[in-house]
N, CA, C and O atoms as CSV, one atom per row, in Angstrom:
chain,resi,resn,atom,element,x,y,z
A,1,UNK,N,N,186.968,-85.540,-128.913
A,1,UNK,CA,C,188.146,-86.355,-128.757
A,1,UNK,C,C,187.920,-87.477,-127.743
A,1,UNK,O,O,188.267,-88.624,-128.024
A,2,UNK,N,N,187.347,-87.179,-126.572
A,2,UNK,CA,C,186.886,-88.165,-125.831
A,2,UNK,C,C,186.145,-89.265,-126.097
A,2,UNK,O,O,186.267,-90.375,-125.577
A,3,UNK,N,N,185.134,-88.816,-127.179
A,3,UNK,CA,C,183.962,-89.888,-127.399
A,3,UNK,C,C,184.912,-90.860,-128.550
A,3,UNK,O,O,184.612,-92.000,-128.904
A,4,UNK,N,N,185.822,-90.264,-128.896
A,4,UNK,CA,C,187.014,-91.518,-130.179
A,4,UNK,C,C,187.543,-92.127,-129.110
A,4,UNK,O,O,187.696,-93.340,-129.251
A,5,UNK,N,N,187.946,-91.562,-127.853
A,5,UNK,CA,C,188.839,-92.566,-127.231
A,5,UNK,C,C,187.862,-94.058,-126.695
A,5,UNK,O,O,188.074,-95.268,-126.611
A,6,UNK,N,N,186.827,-93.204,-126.444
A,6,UNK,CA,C,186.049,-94.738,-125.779
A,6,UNK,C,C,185.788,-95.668,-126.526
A,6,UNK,O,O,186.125,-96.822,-126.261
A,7,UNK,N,N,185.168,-95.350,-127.547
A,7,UNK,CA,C,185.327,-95.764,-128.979
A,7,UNK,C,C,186.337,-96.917,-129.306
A,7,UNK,O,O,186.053,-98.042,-129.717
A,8,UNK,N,N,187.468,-96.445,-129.060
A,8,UNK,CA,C,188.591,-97.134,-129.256
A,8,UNK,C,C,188.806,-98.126,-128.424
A,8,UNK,O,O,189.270,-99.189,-128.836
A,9,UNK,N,N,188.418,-97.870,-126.786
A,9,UNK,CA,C,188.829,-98.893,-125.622
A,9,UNK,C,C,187.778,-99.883,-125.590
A,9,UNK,O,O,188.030,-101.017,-125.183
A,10,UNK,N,N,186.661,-99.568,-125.969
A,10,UNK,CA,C,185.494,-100.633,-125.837
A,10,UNK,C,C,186.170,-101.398,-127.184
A,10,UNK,O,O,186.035,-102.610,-127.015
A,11,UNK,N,N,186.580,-101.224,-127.953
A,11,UNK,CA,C,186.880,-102.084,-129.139
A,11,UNK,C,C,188.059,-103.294,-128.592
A,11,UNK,O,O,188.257,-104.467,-128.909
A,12,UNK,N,N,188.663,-102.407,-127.675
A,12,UNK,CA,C,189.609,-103.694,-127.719
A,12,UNK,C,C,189.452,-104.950,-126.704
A,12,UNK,O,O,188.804,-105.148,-125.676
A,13,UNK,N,N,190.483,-105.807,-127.599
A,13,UNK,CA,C,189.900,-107.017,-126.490
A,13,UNK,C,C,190.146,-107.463,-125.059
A,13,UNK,O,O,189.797,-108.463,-124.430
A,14,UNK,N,N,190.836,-106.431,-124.767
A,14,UNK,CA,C,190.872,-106.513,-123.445
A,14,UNK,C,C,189.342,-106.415,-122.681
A,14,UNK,O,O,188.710,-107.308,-122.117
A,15,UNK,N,N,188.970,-104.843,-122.908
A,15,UNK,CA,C,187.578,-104.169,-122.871
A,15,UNK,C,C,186.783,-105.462,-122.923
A,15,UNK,O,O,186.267,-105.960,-121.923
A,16,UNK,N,N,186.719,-105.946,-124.074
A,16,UNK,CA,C,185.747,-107.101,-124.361
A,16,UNK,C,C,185.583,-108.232,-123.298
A,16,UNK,O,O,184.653,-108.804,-122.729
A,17,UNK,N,N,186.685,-108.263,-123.309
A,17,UNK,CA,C,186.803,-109.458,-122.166
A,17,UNK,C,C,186.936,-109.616,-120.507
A,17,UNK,O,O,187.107,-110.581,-119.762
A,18,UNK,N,N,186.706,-107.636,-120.233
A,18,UNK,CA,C,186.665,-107.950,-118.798
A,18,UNK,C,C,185.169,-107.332,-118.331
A,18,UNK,O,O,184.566,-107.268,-117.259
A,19,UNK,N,N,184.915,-106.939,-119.621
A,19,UNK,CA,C,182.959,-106.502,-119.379
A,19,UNK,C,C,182.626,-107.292,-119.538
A,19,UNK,O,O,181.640,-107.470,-118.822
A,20,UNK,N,N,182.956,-108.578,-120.518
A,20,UNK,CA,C,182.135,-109.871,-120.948
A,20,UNK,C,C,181.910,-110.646,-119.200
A,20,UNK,O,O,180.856,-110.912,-118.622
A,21,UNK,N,N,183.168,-110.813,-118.793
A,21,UNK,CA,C,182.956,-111.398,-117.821
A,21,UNK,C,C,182.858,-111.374,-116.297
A,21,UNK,O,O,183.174,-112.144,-115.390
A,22,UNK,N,N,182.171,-109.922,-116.415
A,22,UNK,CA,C,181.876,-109.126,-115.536
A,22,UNK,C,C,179.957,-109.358,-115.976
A,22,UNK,O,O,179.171,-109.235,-115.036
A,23,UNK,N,N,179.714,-109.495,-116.581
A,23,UNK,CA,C,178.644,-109.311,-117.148
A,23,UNK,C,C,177.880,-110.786,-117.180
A,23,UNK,O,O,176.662,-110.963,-117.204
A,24,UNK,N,N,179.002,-111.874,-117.173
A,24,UNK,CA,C,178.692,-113.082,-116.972
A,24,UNK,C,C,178.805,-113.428,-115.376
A,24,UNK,O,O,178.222,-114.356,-114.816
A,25,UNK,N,N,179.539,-112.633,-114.867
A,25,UNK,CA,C,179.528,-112.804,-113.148
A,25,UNK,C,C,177.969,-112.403,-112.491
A,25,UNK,O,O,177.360,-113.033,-111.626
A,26,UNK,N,N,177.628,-111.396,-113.058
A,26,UNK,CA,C,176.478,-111.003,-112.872
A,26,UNK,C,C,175.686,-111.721,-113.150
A,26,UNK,O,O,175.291,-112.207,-112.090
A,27,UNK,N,N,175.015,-112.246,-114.171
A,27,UNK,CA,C,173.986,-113.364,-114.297
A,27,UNK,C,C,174.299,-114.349,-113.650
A,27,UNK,O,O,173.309,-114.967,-113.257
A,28,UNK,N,N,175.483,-114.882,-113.290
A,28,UNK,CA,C,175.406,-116.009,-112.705
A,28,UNK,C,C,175.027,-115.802,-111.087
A,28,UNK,O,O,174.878,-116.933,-110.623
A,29,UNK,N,N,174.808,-114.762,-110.020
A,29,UNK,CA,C,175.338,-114.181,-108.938
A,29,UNK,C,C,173.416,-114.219,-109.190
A,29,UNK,O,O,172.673,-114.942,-108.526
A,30,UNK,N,N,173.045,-113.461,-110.060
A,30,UNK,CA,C,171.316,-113.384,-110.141
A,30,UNK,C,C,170.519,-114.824,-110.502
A,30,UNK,O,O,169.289,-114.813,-110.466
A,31,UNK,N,N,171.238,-116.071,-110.851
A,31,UNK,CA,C,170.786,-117.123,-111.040
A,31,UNK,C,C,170.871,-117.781,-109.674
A,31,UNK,O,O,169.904,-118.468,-109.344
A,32,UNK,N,N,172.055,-117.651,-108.700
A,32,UNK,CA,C,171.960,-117.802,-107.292
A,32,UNK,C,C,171.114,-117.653,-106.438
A,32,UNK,O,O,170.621,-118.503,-105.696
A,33,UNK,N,N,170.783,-115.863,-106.557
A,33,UNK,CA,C,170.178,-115.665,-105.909
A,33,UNK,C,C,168.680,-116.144,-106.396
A,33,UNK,O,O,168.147,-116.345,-105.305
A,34,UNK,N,N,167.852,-116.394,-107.228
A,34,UNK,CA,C,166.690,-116.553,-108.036
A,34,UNK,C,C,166.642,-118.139,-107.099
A,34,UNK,O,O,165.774,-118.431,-106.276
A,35,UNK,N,N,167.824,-119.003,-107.503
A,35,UNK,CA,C,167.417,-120.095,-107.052
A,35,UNK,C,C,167.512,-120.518,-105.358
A,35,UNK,O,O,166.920,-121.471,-104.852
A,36,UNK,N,N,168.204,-119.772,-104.803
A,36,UNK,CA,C,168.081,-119.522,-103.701
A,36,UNK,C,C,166.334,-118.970,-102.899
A,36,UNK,O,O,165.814,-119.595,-101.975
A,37,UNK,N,N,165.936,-118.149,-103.319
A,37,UNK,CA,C,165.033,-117.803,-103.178
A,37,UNK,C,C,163.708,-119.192,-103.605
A,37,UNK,O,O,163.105,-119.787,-102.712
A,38,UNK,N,N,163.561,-119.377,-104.601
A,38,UNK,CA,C,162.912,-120.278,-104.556
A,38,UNK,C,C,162.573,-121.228,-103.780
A,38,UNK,O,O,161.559,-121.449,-103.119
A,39,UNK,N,N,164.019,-122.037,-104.011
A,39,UNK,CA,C,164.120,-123.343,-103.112
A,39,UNK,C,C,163.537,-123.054,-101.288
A,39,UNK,O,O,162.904,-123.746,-100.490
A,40,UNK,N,N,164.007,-122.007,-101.248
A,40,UNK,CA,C,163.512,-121.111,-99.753
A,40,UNK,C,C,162.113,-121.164,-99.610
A,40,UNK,O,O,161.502,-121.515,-98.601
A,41,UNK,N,N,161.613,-120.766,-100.760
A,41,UNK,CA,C,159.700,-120.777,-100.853
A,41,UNK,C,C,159.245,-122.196,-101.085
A,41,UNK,O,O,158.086,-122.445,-100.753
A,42,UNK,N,N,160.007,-123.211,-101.625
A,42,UNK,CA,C,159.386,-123.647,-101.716
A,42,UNK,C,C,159.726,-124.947,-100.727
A,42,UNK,O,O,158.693,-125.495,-100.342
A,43,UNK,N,N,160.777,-125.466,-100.307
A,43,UNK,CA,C,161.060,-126.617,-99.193
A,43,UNK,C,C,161.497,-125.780,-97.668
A,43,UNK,O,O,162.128,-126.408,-96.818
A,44,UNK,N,N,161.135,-124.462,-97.454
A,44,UNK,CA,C,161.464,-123.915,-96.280
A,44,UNK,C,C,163.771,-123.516,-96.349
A,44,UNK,O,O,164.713,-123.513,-97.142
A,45,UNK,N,N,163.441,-123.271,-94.894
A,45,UNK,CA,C,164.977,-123.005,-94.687
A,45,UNK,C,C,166.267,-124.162,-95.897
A,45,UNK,O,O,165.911,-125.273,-96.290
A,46,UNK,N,N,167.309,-123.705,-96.166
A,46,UNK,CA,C,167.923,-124.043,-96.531
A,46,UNK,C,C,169.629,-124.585,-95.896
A,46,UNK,O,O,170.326,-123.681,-95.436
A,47,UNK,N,N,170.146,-125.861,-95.901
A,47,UNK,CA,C,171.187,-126.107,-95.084
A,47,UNK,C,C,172.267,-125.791,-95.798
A,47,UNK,O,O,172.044,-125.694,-97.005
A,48,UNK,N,N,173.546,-125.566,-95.398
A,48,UNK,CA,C,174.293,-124.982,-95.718
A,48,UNK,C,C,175.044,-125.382,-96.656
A,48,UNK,O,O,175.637,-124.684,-97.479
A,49,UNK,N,N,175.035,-126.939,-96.515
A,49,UNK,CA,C,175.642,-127.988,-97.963
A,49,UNK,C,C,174.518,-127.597,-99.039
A,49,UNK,O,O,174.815,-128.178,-100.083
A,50,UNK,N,N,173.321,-126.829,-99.206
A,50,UNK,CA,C,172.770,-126.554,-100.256
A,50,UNK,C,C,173.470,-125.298,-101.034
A,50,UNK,O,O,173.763,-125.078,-102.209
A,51,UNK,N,N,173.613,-124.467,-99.605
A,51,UNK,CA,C,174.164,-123.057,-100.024
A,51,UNK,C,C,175.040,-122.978,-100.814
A,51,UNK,O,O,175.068,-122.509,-101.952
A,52,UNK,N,N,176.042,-123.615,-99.985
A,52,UNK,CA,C,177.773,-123.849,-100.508
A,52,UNK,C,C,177.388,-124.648,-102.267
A,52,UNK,O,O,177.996,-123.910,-103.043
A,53,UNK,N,N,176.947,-125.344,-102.793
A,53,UNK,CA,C,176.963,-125.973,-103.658
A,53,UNK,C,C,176.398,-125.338,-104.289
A,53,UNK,O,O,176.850,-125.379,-105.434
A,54,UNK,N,N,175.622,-124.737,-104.195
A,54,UNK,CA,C,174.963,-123.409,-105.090
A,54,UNK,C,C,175.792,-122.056,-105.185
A,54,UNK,O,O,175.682,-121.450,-106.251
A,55,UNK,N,N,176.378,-121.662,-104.480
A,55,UNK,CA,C,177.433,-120.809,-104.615
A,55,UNK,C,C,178.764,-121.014,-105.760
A,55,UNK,O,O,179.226,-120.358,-106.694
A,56,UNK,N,N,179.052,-122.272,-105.112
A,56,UNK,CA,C,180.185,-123.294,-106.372
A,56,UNK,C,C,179.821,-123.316,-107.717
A,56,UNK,O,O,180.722,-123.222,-108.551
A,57,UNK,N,N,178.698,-123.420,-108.067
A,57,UNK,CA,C,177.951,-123.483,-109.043
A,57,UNK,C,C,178.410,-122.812,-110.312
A,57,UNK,O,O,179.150,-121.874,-110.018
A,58,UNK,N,N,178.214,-122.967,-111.889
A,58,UNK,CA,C,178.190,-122.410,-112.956
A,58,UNK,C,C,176.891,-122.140,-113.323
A,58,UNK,O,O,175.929,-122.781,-112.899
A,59,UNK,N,N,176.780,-120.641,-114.574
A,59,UNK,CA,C,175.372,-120.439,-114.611
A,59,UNK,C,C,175.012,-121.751,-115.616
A,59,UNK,O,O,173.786,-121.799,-115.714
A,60,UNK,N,N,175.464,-122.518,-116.169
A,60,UNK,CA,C,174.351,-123.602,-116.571
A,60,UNK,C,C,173.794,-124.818,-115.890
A,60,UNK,O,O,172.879,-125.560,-116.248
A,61,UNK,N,N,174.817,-124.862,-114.467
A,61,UNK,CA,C,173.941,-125.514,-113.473
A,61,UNK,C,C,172.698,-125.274,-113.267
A,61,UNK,O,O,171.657,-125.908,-113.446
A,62,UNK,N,N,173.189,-123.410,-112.519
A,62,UNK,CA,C,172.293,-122.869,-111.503
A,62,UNK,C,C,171.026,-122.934,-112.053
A,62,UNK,O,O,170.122,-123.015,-111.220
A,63,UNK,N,N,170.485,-122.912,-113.988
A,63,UNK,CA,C,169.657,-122.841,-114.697
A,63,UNK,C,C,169.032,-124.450,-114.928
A,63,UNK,O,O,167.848,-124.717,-115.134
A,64,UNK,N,N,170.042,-125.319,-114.845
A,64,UNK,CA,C,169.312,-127.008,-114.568
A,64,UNK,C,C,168.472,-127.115,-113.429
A,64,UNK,O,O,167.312,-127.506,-113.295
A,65,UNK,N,N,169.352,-126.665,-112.612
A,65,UNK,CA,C,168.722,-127.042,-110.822
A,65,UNK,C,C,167.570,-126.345,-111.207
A,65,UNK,O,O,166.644,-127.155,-111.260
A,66,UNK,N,N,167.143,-125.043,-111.545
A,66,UNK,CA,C,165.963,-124.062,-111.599
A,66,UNK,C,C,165.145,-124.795,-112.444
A,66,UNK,O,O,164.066,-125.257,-112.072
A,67,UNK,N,N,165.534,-124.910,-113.405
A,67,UNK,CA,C,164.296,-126.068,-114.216
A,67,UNK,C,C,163.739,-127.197,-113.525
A,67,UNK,O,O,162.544,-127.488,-113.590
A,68,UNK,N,N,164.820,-128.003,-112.692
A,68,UNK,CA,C,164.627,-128.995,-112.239
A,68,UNK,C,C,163.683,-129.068,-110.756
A,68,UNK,O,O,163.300,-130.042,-110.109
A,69,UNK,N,N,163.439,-127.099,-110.473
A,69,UNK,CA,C,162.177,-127.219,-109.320
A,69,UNK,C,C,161.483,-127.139,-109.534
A,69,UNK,O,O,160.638,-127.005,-108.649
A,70,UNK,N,N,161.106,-127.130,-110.821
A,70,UNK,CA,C,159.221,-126.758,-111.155
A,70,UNK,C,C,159.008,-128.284,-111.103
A,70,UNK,O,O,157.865,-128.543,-111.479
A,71,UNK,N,N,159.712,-129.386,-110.767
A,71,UNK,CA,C,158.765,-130.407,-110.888
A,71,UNK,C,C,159.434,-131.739,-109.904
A,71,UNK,O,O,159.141,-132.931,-109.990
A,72,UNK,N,N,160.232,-131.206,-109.143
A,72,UNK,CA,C,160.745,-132.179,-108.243
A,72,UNK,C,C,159.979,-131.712,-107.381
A,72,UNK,O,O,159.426,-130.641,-107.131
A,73,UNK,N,N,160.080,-133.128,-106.810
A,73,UNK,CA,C,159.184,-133.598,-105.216
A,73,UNK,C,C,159.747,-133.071,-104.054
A,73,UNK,O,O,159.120,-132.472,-103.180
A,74,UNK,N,N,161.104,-133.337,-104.064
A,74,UNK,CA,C,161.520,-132.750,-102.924
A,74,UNK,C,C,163.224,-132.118,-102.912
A,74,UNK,O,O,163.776,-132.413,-103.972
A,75,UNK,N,N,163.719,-131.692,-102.392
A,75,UNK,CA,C,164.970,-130.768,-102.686
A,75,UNK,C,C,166.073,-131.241,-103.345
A,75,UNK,O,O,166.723,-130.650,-104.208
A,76,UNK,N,N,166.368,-133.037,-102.611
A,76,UNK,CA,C,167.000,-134.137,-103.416
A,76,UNK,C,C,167.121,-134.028,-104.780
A,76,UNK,O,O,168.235,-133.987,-105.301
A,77,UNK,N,N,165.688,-133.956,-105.681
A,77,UNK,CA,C,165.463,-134.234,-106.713
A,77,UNK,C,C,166.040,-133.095,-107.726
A,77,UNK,O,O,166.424,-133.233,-108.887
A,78,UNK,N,N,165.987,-132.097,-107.034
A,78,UNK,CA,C,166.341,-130.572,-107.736
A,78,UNK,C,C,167.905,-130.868,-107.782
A,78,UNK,O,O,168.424,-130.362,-108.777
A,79,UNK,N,N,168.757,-131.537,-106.986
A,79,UNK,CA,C,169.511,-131.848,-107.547
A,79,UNK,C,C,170.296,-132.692,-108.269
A,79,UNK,O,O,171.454,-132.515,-108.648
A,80,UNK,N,N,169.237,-134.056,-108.504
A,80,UNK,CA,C,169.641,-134.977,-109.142
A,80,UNK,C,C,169.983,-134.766,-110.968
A,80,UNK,O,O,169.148,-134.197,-111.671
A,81,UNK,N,N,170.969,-135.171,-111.409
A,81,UNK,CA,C,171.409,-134.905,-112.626
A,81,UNK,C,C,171.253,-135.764,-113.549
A,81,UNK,O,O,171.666,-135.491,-114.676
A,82,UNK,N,N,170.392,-137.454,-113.190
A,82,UNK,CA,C,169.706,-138.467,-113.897
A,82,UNK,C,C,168.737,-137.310,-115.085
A,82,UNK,O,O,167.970,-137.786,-115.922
């Protein structure tokens, strides 16, 4: 009887929609931290107008900026959106 009820609650869309975006909080929170880390390895300490703006962030930023360090020069560039 139990295993019908879950059954039932994962179906609905409530369910759907607060694991979905629980699940999207999470990747975005691990795209933070990923790019956080980087930028750390790779231009040293980080100032706090980097932090904050990376925090603010959506995960299809946080995934531009990350693309955008494998080949910028310097921290500026990682965030330029040209």
């Amino acid at each position: 009887m139990v295993g019908i009820q879950d059954i039932e609650l994962k179906q609905t869309r409530f369910y759907q929609d607060v694991y979905g975006e629980g699940r999207q909080e999470g990747r975005r929170q691990e795209a933070q931290a990923l790019l956080l880390r980087l930028l750390g390895k790779r231009f040293g300490p980080l100032g706090e107008e980097v932090q904050l703006r990376i925090a603010e962030a959506g995960i299809e930023q946080l995934e531009a900026w990350t693309d955008n360090l494998l080949d910028a020069p310097d921290i500026v560039a990682v965030f330029d959106t040209n």
